[in-house]
N, C-alpha and C positions, 0 to 999 in steps of 0.2 A: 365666666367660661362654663360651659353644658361640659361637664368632664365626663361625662356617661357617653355622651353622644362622642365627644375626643379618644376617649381609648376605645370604643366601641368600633369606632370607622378604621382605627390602626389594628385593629383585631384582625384585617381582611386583608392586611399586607402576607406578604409569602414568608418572607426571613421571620421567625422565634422571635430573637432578639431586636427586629427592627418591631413589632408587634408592642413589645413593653418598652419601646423607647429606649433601650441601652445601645447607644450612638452617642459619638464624644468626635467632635471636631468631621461631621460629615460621614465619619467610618462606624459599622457595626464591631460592637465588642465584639474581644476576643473569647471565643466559649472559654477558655481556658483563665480567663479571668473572671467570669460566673463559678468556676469551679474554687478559684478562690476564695470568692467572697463566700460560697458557701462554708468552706472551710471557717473562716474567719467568722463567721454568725454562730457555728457551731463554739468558737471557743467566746465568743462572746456571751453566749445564752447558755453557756456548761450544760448543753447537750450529752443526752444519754439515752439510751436504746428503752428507757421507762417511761420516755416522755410523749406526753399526746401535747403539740404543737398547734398553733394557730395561725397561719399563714394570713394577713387581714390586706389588702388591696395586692392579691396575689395574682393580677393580670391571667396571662394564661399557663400561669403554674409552671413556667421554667425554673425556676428558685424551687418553688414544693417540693418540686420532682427530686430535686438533688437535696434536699435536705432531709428527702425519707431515708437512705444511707445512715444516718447517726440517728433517729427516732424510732417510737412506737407505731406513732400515725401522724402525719397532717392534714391540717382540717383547712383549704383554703376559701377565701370568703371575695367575691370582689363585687362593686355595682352595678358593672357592663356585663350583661349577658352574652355578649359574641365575644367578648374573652373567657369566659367560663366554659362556652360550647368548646371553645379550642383546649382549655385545660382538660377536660373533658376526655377530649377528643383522643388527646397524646399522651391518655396517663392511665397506663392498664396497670396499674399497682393499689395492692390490694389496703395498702399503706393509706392510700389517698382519697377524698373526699369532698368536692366545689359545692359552696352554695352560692347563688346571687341574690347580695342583699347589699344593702348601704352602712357602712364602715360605726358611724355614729348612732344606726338604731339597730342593728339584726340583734337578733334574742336566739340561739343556737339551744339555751337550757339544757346549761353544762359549761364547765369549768375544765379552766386547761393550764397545764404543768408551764410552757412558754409561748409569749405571743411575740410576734411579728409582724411589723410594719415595714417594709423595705421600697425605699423611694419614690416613697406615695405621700409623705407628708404634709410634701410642700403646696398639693391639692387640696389640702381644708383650709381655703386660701382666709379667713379671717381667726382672729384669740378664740371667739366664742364655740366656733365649729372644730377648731385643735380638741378645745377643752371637752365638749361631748366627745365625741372621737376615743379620747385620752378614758374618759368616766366611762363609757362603755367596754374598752379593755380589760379595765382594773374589774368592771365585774364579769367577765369571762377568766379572772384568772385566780387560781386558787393561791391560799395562804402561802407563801413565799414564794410565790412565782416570783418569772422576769417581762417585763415586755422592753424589748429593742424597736426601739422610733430612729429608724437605719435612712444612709443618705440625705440628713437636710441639709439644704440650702440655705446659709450661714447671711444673716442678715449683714454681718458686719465686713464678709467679705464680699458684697456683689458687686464690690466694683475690678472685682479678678473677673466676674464672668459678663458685665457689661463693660465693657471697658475701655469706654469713652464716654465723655459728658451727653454726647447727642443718640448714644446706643442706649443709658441712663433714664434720658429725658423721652426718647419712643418707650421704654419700657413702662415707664409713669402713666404716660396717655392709652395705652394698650390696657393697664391695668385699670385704670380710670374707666373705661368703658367697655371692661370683664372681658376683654381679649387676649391678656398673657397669657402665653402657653405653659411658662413657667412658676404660676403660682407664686404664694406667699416665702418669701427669703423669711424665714425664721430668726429670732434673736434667743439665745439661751436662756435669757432674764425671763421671758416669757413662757418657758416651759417649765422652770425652776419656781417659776409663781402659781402655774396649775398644778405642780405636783403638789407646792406645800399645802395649798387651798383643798386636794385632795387626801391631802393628810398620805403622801406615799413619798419614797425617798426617790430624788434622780441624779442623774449624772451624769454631764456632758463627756464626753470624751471624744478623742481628734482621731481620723483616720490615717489608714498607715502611707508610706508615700509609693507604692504601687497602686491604689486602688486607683479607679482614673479620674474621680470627682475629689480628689483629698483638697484641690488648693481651693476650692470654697465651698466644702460641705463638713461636716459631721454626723457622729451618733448620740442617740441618747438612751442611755438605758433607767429602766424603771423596776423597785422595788419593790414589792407589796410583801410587809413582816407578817412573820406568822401568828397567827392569832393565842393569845395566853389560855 
């Protein structure tokens, strides 16, 4: 899948949230459930008004937007440039900042208090491009940062979101020949194996049963110790 070109062309939808894909069962979220999750990333990432922030496949800065409330600054990065013209666009806050670059290679030079990755994971659809992805954060993030890898798609439960043998077996053949829309279903063993390979600490954890993706996703949060 051309994921540049996929959120690129949803960048020229009208609705925000139809833009970054937050639709669950046909219906646009409810703002007021992006207000939560920001809440809830705030106490995940122990947000604090000192913090310069890295917002990293931050579509068109709906999420940024609301996360400069509890920060210093965020710094959003995404690799579609008609989503960033629209972050852009909608964000007179002096807080905020877009670049368009690619997840796995942008070089920003400078280091950041916590990162963020929110529901974009599941688009570095193989281990090897997770893994860059993952090594490119950890060097954008200073001696005890955090980074939250938010919203994956839980390898072991896809068959909650495919959910039938023949909805299953289209998905297989779609991915087969790089047409899933939904990217890589993650499995925890395999983030738990790049962190250790990276030498940094992680930690699956479940989300809560309001969020609207809990019954087949998760978070994973990541530790980088401070240096002796």
């Amino acid at each position: 899948m051309n994921w540049k070109h996929f959120w690129n062309q949803r960048a020229r939808l009208d609705n925000p949230l139809s833009q970054v894909a937050r639709i669950r069962h046909g219906h646009v979220m409810d703002e007021q459930i992006m207000e939560r999750i920001a809440d809830r990333i705030k106490i995940q990432l122990s947000l604090t008004p000192l913090d310069d922030v890295l917002d990293v496949c931050c579509g068109n800065g709906y999420l940024s937007r609301l996360l400069t409330r509890y920060t210093k600054s965020v710094t959003g990065v995404d690799v579609a440039e008609d989503q960033i013209n629209r972050a852009r666009r909608f964000s007179e806050n002096s807080k905020l900042i877009f670049y368009t670059a690619d997840a796995a290679s942008f070089n920003l030079e400078r280091k950041f208090d916590k990162i963020l990755l929110y529901f974009s994971f599941q688009y570095f659809d193989s281990y090897q491009t997770g893994k860059d992805v993952i090594t490119n954060l950890i060097r954008h993030l200073k001696p005890g940062g955090v980074i939250l890898l938010g919203d994956i798609p839980d390898q072991e439960k896809i068959h909650l979101y495919y959910t039938t043998p023949w909805l299953r077996l289209k998905n297989k053949i779609k991915t087969a020949f790089g047409k899933s829309d939904m990217g890589k279903f993650w499995n925890r063993s395999e983030l738990d194996q790049i962190c250790h390979s990276l030498n940094v600490s992680g930690r699956y954890m479940t989300q809560e049963d309001w969020q609207p993706y809990t019954d087949y996703r998760f978070d994973y949060l990541i530790v980088l110790q401070n240096e002796n």
